[in-house]
VMD Tcl script that builds the backbone (N, CA, C; Angstrom):
set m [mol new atoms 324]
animate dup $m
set s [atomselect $m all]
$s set {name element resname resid chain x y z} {
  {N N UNK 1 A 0.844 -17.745 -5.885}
  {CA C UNK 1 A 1.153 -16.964 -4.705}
  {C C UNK 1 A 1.342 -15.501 -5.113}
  {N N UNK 2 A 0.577 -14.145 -4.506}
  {CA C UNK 2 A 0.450 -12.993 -4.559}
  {C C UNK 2 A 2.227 -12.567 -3.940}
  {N N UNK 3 A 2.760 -11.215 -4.273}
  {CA C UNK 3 A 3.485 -10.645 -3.727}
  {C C UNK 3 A 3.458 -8.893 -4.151}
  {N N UNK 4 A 3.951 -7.916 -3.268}
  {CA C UNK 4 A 4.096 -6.528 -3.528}
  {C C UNK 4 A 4.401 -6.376 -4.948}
  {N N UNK 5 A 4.157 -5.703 -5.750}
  {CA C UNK 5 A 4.471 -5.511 -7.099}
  {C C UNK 5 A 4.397 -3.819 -7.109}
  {N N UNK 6 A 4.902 -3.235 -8.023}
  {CA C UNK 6 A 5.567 -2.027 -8.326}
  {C C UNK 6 A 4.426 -1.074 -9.314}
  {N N UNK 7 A 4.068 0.060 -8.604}
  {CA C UNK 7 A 3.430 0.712 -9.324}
  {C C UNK 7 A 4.024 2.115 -9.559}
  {N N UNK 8 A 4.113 2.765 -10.777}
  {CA C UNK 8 A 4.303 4.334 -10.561}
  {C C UNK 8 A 2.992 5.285 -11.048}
  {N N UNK 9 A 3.735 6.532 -10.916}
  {CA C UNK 9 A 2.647 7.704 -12.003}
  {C C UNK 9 A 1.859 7.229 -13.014}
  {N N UNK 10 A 2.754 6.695 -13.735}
  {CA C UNK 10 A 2.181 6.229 -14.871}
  {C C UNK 10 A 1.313 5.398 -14.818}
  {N N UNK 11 A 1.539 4.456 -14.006}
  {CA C UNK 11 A 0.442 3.121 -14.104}
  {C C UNK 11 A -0.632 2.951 -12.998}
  {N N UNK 12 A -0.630 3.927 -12.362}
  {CA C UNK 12 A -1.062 3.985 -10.936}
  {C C UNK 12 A -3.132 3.887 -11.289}
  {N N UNK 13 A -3.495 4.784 -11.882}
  {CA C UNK 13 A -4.734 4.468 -12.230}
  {C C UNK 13 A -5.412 3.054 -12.424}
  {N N UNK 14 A -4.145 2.884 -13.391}
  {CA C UNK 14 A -4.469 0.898 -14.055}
  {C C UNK 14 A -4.732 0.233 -13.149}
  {N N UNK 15 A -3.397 0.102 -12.263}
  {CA C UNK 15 A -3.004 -0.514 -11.229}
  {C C UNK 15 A -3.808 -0.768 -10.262}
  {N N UNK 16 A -4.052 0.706 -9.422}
  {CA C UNK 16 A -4.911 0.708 -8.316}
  {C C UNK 16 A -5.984 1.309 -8.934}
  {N N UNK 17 A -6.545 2.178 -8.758}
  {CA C UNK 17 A -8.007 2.582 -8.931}
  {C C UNK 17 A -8.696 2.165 -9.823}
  {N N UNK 18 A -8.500 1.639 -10.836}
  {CA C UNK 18 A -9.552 0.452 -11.895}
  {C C UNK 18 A -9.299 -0.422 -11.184}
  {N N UNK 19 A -8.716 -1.367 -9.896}
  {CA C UNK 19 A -8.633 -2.273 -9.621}
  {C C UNK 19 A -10.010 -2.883 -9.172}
  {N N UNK 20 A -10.645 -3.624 -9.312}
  {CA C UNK 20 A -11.478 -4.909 -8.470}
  {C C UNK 20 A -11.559 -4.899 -7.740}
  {N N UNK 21 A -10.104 -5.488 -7.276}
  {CA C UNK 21 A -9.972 -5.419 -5.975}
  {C C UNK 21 A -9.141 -4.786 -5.098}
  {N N UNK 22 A -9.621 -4.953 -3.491}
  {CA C UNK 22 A -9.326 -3.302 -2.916}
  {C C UNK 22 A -7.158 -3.506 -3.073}
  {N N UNK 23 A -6.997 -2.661 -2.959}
  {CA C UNK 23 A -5.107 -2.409 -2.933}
  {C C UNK 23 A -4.681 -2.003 -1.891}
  {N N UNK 24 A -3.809 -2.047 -0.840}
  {CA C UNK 24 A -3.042 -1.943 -0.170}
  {C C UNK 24 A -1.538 -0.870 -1.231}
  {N N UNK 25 A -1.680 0.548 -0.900}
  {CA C UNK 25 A -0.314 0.727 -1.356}
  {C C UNK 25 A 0.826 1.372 -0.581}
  {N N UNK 26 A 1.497 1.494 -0.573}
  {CA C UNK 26 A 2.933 1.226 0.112}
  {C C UNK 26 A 3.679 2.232 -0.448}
  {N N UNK 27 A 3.130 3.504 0.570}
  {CA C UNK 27 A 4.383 4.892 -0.164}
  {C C UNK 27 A 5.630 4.629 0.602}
  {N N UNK 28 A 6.596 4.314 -0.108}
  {CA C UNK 28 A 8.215 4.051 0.201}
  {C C UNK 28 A 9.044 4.178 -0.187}
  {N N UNK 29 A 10.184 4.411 0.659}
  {CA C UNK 29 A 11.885 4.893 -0.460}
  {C C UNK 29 A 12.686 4.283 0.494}
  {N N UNK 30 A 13.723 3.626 -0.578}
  {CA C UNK 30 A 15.269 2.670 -0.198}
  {C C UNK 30 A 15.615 3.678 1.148}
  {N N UNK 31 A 15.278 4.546 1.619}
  {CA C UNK 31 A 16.390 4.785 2.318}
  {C C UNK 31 A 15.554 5.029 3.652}
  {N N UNK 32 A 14.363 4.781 3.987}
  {CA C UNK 32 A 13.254 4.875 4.525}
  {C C UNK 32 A 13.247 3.511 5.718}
  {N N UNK 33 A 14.366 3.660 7.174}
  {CA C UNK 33 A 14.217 2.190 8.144}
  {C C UNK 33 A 12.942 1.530 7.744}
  {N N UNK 34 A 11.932 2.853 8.851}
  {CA C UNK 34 A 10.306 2.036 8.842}
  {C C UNK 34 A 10.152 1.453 7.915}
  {N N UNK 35 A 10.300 1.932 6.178}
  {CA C UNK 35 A 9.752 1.102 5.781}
  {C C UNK 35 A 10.603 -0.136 5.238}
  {N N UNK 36 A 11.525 -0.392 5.473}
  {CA C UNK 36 A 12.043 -1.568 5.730}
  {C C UNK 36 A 11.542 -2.421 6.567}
  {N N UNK 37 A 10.961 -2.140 8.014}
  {CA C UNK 37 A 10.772 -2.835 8.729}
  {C C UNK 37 A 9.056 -3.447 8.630}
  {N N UNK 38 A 8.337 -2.369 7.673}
  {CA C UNK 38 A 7.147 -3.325 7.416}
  {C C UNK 38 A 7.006 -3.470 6.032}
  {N N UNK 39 A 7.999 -3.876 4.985}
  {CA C UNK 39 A 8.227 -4.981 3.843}
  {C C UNK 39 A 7.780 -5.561 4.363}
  {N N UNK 40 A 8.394 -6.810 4.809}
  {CA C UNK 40 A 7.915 -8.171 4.991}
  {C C UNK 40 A 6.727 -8.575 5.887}
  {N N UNK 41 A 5.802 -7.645 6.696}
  {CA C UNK 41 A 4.883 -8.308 7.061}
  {C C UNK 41 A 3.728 -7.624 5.679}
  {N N UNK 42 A 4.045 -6.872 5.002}
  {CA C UNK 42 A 3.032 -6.485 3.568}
  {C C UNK 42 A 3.465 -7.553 2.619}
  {N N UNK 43 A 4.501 -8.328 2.275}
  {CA C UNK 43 A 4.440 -9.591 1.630}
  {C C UNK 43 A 3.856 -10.671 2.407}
  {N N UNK 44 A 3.845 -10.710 4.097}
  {CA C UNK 44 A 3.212 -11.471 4.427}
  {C C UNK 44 A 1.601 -11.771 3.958}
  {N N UNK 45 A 1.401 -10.130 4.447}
  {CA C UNK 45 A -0.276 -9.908 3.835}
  {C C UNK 45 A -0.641 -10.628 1.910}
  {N N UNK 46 A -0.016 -9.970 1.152}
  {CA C UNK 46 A 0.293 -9.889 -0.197}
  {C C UNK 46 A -0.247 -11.824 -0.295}
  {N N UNK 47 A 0.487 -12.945 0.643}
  {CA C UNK 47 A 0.256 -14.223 0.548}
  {C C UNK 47 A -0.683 -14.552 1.526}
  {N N UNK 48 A -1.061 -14.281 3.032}
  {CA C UNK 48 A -2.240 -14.630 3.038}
  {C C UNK 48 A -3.604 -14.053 2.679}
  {N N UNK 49 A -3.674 -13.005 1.884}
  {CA C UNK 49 A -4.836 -12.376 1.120}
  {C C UNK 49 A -5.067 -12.261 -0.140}
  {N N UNK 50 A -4.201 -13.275 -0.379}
  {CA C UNK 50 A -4.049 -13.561 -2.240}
  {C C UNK 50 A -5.627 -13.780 -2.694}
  {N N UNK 51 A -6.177 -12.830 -3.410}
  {CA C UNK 51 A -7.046 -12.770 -4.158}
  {C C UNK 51 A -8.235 -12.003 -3.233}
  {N N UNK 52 A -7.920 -11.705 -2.418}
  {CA C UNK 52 A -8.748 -10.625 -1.032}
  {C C UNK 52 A -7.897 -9.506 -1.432}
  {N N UNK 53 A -7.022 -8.753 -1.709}
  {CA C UNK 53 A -6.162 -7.495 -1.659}
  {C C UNK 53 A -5.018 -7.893 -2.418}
  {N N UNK 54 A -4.554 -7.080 -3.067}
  {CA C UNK 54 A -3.398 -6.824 -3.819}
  {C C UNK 54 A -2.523 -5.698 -2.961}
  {N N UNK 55 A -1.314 -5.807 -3.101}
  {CA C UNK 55 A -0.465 -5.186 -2.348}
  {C C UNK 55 A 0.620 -4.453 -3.564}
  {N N UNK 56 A 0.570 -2.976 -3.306}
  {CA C UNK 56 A 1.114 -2.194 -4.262}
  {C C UNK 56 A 2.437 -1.583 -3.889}
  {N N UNK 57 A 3.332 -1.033 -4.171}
  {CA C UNK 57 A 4.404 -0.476 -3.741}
  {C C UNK 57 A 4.875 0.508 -4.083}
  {N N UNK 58 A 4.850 2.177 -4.006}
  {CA C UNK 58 A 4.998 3.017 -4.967}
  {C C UNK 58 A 6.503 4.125 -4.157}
  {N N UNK 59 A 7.474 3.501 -5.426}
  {CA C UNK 59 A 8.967 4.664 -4.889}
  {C C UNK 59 A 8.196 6.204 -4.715}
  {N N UNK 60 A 8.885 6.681 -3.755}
  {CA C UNK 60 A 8.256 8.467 -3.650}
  {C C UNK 60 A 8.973 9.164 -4.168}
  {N N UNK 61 A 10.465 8.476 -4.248}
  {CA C UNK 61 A 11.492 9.041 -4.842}
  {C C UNK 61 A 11.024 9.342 -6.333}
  {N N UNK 62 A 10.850 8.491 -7.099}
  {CA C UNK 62 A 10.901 8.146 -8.508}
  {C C UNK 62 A 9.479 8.672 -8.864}
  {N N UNK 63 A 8.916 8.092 -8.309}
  {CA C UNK 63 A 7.114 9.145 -8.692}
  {C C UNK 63 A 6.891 9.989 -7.785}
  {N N UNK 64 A 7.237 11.272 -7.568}
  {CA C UNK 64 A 6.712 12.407 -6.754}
  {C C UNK 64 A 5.066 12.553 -7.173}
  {N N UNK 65 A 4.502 12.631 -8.778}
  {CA C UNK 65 A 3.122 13.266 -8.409}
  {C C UNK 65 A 2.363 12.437 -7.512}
  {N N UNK 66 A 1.989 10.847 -7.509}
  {CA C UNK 66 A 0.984 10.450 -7.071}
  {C C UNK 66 A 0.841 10.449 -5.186}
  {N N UNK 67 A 1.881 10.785 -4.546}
  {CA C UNK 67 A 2.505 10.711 -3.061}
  {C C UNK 67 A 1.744 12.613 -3.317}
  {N N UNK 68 A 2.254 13.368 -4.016}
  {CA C UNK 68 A 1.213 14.795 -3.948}
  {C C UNK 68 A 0.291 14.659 -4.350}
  {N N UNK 69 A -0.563 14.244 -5.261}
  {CA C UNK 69 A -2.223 13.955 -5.259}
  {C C UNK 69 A -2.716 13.751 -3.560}
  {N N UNK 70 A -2.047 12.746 -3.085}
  {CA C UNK 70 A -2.832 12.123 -1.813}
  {C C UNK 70 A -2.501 12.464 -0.603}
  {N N UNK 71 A -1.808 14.199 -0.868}
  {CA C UNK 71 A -0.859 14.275 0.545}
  {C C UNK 71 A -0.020 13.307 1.515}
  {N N UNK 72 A 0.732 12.865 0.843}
  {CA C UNK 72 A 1.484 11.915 2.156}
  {C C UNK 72 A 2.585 13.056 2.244}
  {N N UNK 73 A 2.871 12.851 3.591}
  {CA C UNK 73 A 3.453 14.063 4.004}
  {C C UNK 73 A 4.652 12.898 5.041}
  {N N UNK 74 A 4.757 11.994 5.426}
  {CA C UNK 74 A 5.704 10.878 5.890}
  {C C UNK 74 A 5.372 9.405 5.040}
  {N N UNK 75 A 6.899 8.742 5.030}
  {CA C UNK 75 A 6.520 7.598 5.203}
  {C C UNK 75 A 7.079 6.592 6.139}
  {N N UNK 76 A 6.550 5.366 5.979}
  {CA C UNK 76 A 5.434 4.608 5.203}
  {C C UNK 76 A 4.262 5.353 5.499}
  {N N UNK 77 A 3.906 5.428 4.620}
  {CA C UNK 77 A 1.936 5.508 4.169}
  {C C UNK 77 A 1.509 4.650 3.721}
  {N N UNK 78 A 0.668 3.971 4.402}
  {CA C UNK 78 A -0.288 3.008 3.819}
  {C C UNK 78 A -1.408 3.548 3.186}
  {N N UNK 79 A -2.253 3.280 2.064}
  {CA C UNK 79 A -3.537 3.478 1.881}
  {C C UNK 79 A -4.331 2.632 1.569}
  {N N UNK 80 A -6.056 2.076 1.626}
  {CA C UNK 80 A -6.198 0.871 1.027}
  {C C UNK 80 A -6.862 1.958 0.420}
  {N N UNK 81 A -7.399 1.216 -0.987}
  {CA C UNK 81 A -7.940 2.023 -2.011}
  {C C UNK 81 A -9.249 0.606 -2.286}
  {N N UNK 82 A -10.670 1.053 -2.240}
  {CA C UNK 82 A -11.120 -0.046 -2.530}
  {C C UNK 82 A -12.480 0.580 -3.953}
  {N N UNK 83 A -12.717 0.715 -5.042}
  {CA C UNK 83 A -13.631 1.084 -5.660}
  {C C UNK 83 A -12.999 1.913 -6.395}
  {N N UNK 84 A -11.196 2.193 -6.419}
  {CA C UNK 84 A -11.057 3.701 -7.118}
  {C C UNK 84 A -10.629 4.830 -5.876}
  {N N UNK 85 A -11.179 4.589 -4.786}
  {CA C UNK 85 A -11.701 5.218 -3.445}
  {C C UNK 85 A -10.892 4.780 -2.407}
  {N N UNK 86 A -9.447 6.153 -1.658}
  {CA C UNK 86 A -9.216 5.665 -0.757}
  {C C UNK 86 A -9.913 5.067 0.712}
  {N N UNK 87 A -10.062 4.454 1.041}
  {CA C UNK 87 A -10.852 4.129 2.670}
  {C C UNK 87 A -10.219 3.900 3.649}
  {N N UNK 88 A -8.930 3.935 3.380}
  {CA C UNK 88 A -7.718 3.855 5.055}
  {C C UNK 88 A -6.900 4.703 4.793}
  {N N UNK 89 A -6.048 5.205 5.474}
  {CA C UNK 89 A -4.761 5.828 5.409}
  {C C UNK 89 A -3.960 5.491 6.921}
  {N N UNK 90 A -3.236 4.959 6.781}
  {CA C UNK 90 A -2.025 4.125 8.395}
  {C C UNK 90 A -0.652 4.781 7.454}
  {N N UNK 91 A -0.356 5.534 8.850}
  {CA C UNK 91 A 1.150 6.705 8.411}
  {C C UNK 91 A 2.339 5.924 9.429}
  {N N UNK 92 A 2.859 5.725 9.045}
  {CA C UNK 92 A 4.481 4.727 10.334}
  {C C UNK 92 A 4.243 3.335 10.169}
  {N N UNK 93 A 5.285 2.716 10.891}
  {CA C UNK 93 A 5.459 2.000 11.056}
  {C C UNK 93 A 4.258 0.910 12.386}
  {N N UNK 94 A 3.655 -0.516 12.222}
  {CA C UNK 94 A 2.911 -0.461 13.145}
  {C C UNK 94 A 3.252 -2.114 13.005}
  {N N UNK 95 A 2.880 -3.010 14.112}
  {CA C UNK 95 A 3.300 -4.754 14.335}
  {C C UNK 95 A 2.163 -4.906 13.408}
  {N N UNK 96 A 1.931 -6.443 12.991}
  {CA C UNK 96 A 1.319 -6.810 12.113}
  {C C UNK 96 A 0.115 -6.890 12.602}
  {N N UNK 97 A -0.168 -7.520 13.947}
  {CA C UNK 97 A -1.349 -7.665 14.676}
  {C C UNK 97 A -2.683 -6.177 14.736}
  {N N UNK 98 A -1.496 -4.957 14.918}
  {CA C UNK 98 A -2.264 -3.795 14.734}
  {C C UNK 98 A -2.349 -3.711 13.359}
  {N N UNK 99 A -1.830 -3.862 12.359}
  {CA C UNK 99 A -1.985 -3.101 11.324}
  {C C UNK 99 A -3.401 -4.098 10.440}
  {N N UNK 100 A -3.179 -5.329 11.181}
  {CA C UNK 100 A -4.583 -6.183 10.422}
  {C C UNK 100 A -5.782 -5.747 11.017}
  {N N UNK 101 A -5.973 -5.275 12.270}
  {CA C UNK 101 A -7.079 -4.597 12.921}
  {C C UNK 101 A -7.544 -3.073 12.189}
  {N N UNK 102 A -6.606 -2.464 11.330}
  {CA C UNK 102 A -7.036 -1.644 10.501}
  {C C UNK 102 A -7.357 -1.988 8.981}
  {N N UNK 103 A -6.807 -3.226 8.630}
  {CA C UNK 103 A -6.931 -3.422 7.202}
  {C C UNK 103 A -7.735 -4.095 6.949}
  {N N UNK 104 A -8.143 -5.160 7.983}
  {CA C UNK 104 A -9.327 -6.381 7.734}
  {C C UNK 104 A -10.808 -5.595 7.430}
  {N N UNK 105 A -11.341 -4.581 8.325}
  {CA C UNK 105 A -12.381 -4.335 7.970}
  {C C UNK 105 A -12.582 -3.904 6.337}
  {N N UNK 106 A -11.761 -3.570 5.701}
  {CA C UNK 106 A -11.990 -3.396 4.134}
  {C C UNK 106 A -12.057 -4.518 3.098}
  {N N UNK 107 A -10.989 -5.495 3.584}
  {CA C UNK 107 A -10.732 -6.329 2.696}
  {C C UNK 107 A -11.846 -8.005 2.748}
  {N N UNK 108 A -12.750 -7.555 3.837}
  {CA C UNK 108 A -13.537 -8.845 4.501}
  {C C UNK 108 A -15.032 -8.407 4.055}
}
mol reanalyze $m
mol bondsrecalc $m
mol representation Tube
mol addrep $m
């Protein structure tokens, strides 16, 4: 079973952009409601797309450069990254039903 796993500065290349397969990442900080409130439907995703998408999680607090590489300017920021190559960007908070109508076309 897949779940969110932790990426920073440092590992972020490894992580996501050499990845295979496409990533879902998750600009977020502890003190951030929204993104409290879509944790758990991105672990939802994380288990039913186990081996379709990997689901990433990156503090903004703790790694400032890679959140400035990609301009996020709020969060949550979603990005999917599929080739190395972002191809989505979803900024707030959104129900799960919408947010799979933006993520499926990448990961299918």
């Amino acid at each position: 079973m897949s779940k969110p796993f932790p990426v920073t500065d440092a590992n972020f290349n490894k992580e996501v952009l050499d990845s295979e397969t496409p990533v879902i990442v998750d600009f977020w900080a502890v003190w951030c409601s929204p993104c409290k409130l879509i944790a758990p439907i991105l672990e939802d995703l994380a288990v039913e797309f186990d081996g379709k998408v990997k689901v990433a999680k990156l503090d903004v607090d703790h790694n400032p450069m890679t959140p400035g590489q990609y301009g996020i300017m709020g969060i949550p920021t979603l990005i999917i990254f599929k080739k190395g190559a972002p191809v989505e960007r979803i900024v707030g908070y959104m129900p799960k039903d919408r947010l799979l109508q933006r993520i499926l076309p990448h990961i299918q």
